[in-house]
N, C-alpha and C positions, 0 to 999 in steps of 0.2 A: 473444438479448438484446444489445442494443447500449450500448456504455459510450461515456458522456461525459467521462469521467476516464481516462487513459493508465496504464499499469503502467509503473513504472521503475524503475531499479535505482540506490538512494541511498546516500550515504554518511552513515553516522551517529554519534553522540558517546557510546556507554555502551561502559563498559568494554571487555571482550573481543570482544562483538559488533558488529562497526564497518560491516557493509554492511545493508542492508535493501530487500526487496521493496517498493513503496510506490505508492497509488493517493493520489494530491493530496499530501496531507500525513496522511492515515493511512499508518501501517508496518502491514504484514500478516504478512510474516517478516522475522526476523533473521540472519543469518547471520556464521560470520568472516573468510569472504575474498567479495571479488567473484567470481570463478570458481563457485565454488558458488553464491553466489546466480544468475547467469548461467544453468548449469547447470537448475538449479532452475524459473526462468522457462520455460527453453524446452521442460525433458521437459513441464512440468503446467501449461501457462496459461491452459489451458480455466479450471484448479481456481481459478487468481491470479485471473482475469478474470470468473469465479462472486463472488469474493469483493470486487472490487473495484465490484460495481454493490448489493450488501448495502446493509442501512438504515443503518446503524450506520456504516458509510465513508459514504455518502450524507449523513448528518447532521452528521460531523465536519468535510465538506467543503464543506459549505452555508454560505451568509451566514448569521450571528448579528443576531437582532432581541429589544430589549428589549421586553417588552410593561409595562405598567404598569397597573394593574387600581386 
């Protein structure tokens, strides 16, 4: 499978959990330091990169259209 979207390792604003895996602007995991998220990415990113071509990240990452019926 080839992905369109990059996996990367973000910084993020909720409480205790401040880094996160992330495919566009879906989060896929959280984490609390970078090292482990790091970590994480590179034992299993077949699993990140399964997850980052998903409908559901696909959809979150797509252009938004109003339809009007």
């Amino acid at each position: 499978m080839t992905n369109a979207i990059k996996l990367n390792i973000a910084k993020v604003s909720n409480r205790g959990n401040k880094f996160a895996i992330v495919a566009g602007c879906s989060i896929i995991r959280k984490f609390k330091t970078v090292d482990a998220a790091k970590k994480e990415l590179n034992e299993n990113s077949s699993f990140y990169e399964y997850w980052a071509g998903s409908v559901s990240v696909s959809v979150d990452n797509s252009s938004k259209i109003e339809v009007i019926c």
